[in-house]
LOVEXDO-960924 format. One record per residue (C-alpha): z negated, y, x negated; chain. Coordinates in nm, 2 decimals. Last residue first. Layout:
BEGIN
NODE:Z:Y:X:A .
...
% end
This chain:
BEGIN
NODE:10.62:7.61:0.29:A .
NODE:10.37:7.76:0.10:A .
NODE:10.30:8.04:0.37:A .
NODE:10.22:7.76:0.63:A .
NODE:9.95:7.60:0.41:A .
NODE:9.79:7.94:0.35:A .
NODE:9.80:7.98:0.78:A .
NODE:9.66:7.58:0.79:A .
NODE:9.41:7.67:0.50:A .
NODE:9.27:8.04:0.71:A .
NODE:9.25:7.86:1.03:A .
NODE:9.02:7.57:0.88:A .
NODE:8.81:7.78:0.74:A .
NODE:8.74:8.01:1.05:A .
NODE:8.66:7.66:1.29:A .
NODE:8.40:7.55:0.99:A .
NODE:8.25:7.91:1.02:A .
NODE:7.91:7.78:1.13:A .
NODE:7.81:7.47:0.88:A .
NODE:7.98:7.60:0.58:A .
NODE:7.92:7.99:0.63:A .
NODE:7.51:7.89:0.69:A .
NODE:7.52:7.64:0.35:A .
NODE:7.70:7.97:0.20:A .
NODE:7.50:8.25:0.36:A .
NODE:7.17:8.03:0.21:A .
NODE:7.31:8.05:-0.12:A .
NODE:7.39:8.39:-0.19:A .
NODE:7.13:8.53:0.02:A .
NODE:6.93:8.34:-0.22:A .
NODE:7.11:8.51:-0.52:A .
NODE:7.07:8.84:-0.41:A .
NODE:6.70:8.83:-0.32:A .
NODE:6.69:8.65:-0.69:A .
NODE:6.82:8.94:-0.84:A .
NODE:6.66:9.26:-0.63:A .
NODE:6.29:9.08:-0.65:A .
NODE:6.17:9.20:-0.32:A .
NODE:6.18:8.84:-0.10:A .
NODE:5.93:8.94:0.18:A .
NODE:6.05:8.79:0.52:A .
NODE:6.21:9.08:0.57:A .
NODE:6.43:9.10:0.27:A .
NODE:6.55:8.72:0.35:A .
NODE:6.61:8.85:0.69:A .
NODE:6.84:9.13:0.50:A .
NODE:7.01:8.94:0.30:A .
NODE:7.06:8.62:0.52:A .
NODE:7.23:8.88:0.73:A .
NODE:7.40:9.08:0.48:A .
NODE:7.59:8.75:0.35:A .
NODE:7.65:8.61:0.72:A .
NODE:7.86:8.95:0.77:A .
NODE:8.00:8.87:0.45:A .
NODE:8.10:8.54:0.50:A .
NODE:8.23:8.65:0.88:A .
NODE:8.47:8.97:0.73:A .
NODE:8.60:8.70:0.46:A .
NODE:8.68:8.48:0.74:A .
NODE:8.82:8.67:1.01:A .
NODE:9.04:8.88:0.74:A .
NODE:9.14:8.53:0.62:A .
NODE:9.29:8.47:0.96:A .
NODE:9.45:8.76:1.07:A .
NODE:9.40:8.89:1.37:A .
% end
């Protein structure tokens, strides 16, 4: 599979899971539930999906060659 599909389908996944825990612990403010899931799914993405990151800038570096 492709490795920025594998990526971009992981960052949201992470995205609608801080989302909805976020939602379950009580944020209801539609903006700032946004914007924390925002933020914690990118400190989560950067510490989990290190492996997916790394796939998708050797397969960008390939393409420029």
């Amino acid at each position: 599979m492709h490795p920025v599909f594998v990526y971009t389908a992981s960052r949201l996944g992470l995205f609608a899971v801080s989302f909805g825990l976020l939602y379950l612990l009580g944020l209801r403010e539609p903006l700032i539930l946004i914007v924390a899931a925002f933020l914690v799914s990118g400190v989560a993405s950067y510490v989990l999906l290190s492996k997916q990151r790394d796939a998708v800038s050797a397969r960008i570096a390939k393409n420029q060659k």
